[in-house]
ZALOVEX-700435 format. One record per residue (C-alpha): residue in three letters; y, z, x. Coordinates in Angstrom, 1 decimal. Layout:
BEGIN
   residuo       c2       c3       c1
       ALA        Y        Z        X
...
This chain:
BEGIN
   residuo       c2       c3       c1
       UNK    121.0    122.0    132.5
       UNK    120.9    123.6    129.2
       UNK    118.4    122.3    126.2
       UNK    120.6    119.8    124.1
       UNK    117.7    119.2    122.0
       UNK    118.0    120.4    118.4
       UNK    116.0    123.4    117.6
       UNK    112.7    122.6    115.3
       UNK    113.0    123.6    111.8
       UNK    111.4    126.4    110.3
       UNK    108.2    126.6    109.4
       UNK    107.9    126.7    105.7
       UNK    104.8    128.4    104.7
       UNK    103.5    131.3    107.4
       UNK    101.8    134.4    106.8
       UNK    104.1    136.2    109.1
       UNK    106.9    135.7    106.1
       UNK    104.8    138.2    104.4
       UNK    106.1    141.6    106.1
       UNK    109.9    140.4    105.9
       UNK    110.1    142.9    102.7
       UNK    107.9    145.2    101.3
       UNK    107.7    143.4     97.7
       UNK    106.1    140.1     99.3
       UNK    103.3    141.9    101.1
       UNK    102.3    144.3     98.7
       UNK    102.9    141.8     95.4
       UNK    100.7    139.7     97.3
       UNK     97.9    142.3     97.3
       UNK     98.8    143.2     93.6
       UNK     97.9    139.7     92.3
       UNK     94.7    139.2     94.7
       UNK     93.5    142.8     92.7
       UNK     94.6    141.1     89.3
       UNK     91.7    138.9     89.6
       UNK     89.5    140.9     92.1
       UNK     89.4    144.0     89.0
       UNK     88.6    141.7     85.9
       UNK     86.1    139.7     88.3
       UNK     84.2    142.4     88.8
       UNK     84.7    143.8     85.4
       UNK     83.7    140.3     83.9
       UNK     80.5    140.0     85.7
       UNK     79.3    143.7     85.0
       UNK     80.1    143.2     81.1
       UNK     77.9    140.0     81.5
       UNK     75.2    141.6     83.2
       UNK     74.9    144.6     80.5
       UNK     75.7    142.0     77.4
       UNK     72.8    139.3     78.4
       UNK     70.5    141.3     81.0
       UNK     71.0    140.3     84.1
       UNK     68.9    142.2     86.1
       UNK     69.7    140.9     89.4
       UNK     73.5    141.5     89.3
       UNK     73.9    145.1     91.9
       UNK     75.0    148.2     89.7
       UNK     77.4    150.5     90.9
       UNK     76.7    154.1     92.2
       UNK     78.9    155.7     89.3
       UNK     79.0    154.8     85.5
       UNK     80.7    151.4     85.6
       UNK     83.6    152.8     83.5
       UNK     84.5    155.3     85.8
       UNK     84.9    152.4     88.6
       UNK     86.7    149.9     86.4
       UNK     89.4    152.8     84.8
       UNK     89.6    154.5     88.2
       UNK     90.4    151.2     90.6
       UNK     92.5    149.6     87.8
       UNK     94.8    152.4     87.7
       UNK     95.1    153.2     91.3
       UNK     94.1    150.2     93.0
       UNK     95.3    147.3     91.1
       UNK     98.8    148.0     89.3
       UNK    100.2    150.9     91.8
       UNK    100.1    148.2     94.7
       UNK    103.1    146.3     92.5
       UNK    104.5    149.8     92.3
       UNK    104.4    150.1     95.6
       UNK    105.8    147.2     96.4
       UNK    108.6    148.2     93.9
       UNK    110.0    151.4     94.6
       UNK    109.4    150.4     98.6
       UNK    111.8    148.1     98.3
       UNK    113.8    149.4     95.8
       UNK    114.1    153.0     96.5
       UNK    116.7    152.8     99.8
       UNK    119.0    150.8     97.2
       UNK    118.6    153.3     94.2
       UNK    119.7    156.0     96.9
       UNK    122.4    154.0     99.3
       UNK    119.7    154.6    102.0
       UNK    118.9    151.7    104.9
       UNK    115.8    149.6    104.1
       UNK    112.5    150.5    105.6
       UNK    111.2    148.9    108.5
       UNK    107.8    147.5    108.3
       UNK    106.2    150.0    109.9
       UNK    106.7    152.2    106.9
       UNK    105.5    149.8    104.4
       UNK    102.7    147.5    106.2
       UNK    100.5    150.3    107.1
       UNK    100.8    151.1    103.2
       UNK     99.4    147.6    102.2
       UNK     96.4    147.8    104.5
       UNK     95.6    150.8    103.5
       UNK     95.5    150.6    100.1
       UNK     94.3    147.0     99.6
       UNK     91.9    147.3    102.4
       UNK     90.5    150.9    100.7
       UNK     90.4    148.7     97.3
       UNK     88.2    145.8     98.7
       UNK     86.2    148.3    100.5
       UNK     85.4    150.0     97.5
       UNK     84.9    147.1     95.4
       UNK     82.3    146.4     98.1
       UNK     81.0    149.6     96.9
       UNK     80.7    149.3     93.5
       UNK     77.7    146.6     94.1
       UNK     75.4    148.9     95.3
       UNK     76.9    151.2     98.1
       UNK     78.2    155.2     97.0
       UNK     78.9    155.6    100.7
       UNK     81.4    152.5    100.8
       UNK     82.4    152.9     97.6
       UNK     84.0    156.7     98.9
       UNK     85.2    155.3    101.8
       UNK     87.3    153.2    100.1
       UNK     89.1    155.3     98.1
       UNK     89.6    158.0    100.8
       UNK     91.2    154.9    102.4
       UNK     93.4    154.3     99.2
       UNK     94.1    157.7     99.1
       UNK     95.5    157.7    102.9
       UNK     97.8    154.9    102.0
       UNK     99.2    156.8     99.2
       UNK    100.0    159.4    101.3
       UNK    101.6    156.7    103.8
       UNK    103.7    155.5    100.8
       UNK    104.7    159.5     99.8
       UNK    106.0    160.2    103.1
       UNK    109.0    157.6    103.7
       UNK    109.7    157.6    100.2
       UNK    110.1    161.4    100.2
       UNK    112.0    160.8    103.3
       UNK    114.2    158.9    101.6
       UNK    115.1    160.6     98.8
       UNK    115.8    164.3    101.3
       UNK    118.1    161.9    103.2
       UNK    120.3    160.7    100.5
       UNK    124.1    162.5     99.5
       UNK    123.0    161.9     95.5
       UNK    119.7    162.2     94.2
       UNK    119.1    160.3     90.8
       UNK    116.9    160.8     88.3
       UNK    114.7    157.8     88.3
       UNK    114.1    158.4     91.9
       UNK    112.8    162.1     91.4
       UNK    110.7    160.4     88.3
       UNK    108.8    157.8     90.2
       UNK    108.4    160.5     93.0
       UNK    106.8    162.9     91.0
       UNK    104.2    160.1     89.3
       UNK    103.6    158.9     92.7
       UNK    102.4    162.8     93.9
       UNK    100.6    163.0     90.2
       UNK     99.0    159.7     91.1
       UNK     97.8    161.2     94.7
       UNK     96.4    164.0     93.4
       UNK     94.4    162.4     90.5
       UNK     92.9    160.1     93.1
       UNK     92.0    162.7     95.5
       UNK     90.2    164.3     92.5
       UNK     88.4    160.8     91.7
       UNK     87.2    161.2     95.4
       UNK     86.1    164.7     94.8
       UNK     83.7    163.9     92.0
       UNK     82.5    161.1     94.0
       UNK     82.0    163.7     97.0
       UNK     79.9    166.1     94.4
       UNK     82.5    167.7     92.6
       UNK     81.7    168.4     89.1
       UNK     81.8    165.0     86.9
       UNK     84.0    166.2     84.4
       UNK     86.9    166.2     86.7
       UNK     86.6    161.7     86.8
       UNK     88.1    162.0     83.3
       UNK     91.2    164.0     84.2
       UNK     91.4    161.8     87.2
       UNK     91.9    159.0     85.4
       UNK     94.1    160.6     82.6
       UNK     95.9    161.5     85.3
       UNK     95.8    158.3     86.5
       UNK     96.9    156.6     83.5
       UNK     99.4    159.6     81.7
       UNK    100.9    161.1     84.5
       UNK    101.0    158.2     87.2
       UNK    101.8    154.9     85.8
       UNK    103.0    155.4     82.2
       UNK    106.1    158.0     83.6
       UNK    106.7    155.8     86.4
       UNK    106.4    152.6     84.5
       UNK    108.8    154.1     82.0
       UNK    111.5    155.5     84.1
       UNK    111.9    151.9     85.9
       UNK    112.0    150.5     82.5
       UNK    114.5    153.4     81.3
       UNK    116.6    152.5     84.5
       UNK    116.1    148.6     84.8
       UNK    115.8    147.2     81.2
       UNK    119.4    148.1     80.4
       UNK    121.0    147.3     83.8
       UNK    119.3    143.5     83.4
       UNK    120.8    143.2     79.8
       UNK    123.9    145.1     80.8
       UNK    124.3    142.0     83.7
       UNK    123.7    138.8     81.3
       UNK    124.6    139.7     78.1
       UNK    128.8    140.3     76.9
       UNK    129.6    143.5     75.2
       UNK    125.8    145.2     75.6
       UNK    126.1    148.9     75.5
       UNK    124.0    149.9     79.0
       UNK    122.5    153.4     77.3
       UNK    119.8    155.3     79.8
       UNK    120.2    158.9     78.3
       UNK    119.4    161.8     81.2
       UNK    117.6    163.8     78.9
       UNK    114.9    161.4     77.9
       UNK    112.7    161.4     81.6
       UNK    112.1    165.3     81.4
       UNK    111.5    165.2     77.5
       UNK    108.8    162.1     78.0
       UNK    107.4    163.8     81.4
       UNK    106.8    167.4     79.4
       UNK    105.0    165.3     76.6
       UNK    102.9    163.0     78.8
       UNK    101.6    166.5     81.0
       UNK    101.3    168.3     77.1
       UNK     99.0    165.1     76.2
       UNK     97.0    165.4     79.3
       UNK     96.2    169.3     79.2
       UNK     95.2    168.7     75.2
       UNK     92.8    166.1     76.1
       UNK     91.3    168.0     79.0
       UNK     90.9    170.8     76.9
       UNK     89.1    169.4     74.1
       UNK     92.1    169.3     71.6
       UNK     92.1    165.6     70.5
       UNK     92.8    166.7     67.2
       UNK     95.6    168.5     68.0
       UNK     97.1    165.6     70.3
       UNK     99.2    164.2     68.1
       UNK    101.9    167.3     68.6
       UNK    102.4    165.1     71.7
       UNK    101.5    162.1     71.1
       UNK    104.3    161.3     68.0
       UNK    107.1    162.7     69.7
       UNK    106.4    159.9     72.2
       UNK    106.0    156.7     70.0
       UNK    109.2    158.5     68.5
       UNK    111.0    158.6     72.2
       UNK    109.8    155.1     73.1
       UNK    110.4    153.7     69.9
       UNK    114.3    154.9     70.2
       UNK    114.6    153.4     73.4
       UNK    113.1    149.9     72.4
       UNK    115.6    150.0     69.2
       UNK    118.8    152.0     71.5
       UNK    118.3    148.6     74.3
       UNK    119.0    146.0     71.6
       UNK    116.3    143.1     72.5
       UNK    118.0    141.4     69.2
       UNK    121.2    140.6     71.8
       UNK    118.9    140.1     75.1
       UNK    116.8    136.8     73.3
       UNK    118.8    135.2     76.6
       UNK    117.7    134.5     79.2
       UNK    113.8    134.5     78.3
       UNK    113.0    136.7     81.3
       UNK    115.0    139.6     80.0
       UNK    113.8    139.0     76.4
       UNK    110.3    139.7     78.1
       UNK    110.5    142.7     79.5
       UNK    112.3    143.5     76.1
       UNK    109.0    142.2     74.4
       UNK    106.3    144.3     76.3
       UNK    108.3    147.3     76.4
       UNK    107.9    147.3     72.9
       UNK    104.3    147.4     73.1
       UNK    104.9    151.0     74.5
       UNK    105.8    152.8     71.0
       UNK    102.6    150.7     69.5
       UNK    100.7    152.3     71.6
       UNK    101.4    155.5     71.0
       UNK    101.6    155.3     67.3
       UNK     98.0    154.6     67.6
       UNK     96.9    157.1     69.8
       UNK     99.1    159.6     67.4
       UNK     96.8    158.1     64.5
       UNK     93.9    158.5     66.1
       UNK     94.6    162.2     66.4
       UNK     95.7    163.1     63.2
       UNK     93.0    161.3     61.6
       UNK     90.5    163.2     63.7
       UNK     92.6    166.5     62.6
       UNK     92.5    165.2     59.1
       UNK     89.0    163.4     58.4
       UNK     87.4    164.8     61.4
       UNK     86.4    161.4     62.0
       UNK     87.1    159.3     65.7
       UNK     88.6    155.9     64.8
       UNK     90.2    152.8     66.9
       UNK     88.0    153.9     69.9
       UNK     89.6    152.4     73.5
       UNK     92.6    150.1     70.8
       UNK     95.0    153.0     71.8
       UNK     94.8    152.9     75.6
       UNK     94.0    148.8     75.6
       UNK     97.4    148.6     74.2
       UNK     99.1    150.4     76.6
       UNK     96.7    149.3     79.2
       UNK     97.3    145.8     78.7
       UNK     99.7    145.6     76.3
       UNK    102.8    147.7     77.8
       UNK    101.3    147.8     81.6
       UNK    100.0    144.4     81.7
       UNK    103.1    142.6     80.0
       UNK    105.3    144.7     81.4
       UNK    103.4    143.5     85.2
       UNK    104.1    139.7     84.4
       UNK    107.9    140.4     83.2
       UNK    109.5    142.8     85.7
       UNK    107.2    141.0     88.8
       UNK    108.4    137.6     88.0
       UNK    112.3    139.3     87.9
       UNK    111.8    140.7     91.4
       UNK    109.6    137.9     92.8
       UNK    112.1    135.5     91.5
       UNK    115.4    137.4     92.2
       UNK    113.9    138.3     95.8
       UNK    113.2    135.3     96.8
       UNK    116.8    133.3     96.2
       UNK    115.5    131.4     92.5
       UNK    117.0    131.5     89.5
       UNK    116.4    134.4     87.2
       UNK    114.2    132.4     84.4
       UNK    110.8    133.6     82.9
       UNK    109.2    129.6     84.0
       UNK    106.5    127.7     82.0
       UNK    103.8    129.5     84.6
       UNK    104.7    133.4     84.0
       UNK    105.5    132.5     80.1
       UNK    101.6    131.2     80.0
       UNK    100.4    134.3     81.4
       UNK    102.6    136.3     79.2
       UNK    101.4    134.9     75.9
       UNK     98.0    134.1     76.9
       UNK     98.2    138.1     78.1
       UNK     98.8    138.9     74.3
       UNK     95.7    136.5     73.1
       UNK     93.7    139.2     75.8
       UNK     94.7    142.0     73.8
       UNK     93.5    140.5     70.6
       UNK     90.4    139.8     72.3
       UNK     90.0    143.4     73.4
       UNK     91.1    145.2     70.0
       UNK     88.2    142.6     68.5
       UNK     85.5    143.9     70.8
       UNK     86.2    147.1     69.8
       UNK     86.4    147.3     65.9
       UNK     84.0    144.4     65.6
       UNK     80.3    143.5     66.1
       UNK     78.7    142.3     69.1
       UNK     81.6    144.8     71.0
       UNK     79.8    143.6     74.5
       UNK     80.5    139.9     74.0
       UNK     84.0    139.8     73.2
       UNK     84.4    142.4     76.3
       UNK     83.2    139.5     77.9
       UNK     85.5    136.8     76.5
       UNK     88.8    139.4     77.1
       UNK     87.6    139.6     80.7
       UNK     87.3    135.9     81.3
       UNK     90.8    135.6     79.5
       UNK     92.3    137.9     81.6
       UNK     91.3    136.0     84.4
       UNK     92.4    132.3     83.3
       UNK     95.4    134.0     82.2
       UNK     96.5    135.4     85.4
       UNK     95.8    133.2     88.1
       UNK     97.9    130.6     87.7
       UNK    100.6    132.7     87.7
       UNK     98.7    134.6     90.8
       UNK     98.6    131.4     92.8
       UNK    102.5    130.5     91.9
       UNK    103.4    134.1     93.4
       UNK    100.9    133.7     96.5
       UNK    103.1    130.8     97.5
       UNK    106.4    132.4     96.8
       UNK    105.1    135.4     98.7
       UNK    104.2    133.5    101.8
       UNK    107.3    131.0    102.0
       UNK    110.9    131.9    102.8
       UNK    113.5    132.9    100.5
       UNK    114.5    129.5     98.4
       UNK    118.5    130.1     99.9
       UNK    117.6    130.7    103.0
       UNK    118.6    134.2    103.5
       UNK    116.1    136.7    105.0
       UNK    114.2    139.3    103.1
């Protein structure tokens, strides 16, 4: 006799909802490393500011472990998550099957942790964990490459993030090479590398191919404008930046470095955020994309002034702008579109991702304080602790999203 009994309902909140798409286990990871990064960070600032001598050091300069697992531990994993999902759609190719993408999340978030673990104290962890990041950025190449030989037409956007994502794999491998023995001065380029050639170009090209789609959708008679020629012109500028720098030619940087805020600057101005005010989620990403142009103003008047004055002003203000200005706002805006998009809600900013977007701005005036102030160490301090109560509300809000089914029920 057959079971007349209804079927029990699903269960609302189970870890196994996680590897449904790629966004909701590697998002996940992303916002466990938001706070994991700064906590870290927070507590070695603390230890240098007031002495404490019991806190563990790490085996390299603690710079060179925040900049390095910042850029390619904390914000790629939401990059990952991104163009995993995304990439299949940009090319009219089927969607990965978890096997493509899960190994990618262990990988990279297990190497992170691992060498986390390693910055207390432990070289030999600390290398193993980035060797292990470093695997599941190869894991992540290969079905995205896959994808991309497989489709009929192959954009632009998609060869963009492709060749950050290979930049990015070959700055960390030479990260791990300096922590092998390799000369030192090769940790800089790594994280220039890191930082110029891996996230800005790929941050940039899903901005260049996002930003106007979203205001294209929502707002009446917007003008969708993503000009060809602008990837290629920003990708020769961001490699001419990088080989200046490595070379010694700050001075000189600023041949690259104005074309850019002039390039970014048209783009903020050529996207209209005047018409996109509505809804507030796409007058965000309008908002921190600005922050982009800022940026490089300041990093083009820090090199002129050096070529001028032959003086070095605004120390780390430059790359804390971009860092958490563009990267950091632009995290909270185009996550909470996807997350929220994703995951069958409706397509609103929130009171929760708005707090952690404007308190995000109040950490950036804590961080350009620390450095043109006195008493640089403290305020390092208080822009680490703000990062932290900034983020994680809005890191528990996603957490739950992550690990409950889609609000209309559909799968993904």
């Amino acid at each position: 006799m057959p079971d007349l009994l209804p079927s029990a309902p699903p269960i609302p909140w189970s870890p196994a909802v996680l590897t449904q798409a790629p966004h909701r286990v590697l998002f996940l990871a992303g916002a466990c490393t938001v706070l994991t990064s700064m906590a870290w960070w927070a507590l070695e600032l603390a230890a240098l500011r007031f002495g404490w001598s019991s806190w563990p050091q790490p085996p390299v300069p603690p710079a060179w472990g925040h900049a390095l697992l910042t850029a390619y531990g904390m914000l790629p994993l939401f990059m990952f998550g991104f163009l995993l999902t995304v990439f299949p759609r940009w090319l009219d190719r089927p969607a990965l099957p978890r096997s493509r993408y899960v190994p990618v999340a262990g990988s990279v978030f297990g190497g992170y942790l691992l060498a986390h673990a390693g910055l207390l104290g432990s070289l030999p962890l600390l290398r193993l964990g980035v060797a292990l990041m470093l695997a599941g950025y190869v894991l992540a190449l290969l079905p995205l490459t896959g994808v991309l030989r497989a489709a009929a037409a192959r954009n632009a956007h998609a060869w963009s993030c492709l060749a950050g994502l290979s930049t990015g794999t070959l700055g960390l491998a030479l990260g791990l090479a300096v922590l092998g023995g390799a000369p030192a001065w090769l940790m800089p380029l790594a994280i220039r590398l890191g930082v110029f050639g891996f996230l800005l170009p790929v941050y940039f090209s899903v901005c260049h191919r996002m930003i106007p789609f979203f205001s294209a959708n929502v707002v009446p008679g917007y003008r969708m404008l993503r000009p060809r020629w602008s990837l290629p012109v920003a990708w020769m500028l961001l490699l001419a930046h990088i080989a200046l720098e490595t070379v010694g030619a700050t001075a000189w940087r600023w041949l690259a470095d104005l074309p850019l805020a002039l390039l970014f600057g048209w783009h903020a101005l050529a996207w209209q955020p005047w018409k996109a005010r509505r809804p507030g989620l796409l007058f965000a990403l309008h908002l921190a994309f600005a922050w982009l142009p800022v940026a490089m103003v300041l990093f083009a008047a820090q090199s002129l002034w050096l070529a001028l004055r032959g003086e070095a002003v605004l120390g780390l203000v430059p790359l804390h702008v971009l860092t958490i200005g563009y990267f950091g706002s632009m995290l909270v805006a185009m996550v909470t579109r996807v997350t929220q998009g994703h995951s069958g809600r409706l397509l609103q900013m929130g009171a929760v991702p708005w707090l952690c977007f404007i308190s995000l701005q109040c950490v950036l005036a804590l961080r350009v304080r620390a450095e043109l102030g006195a008493d640089g160490y403290r305020w390092l301090v208080f822009a680490a602790a703000g990062w932290l109560l900034a983020f994680a509300p809005w890191v528990l809000r996603s957490a739950w999203i992550y690990l409950t089914p889609r609000a209309d029920g559909r799968p993904g």
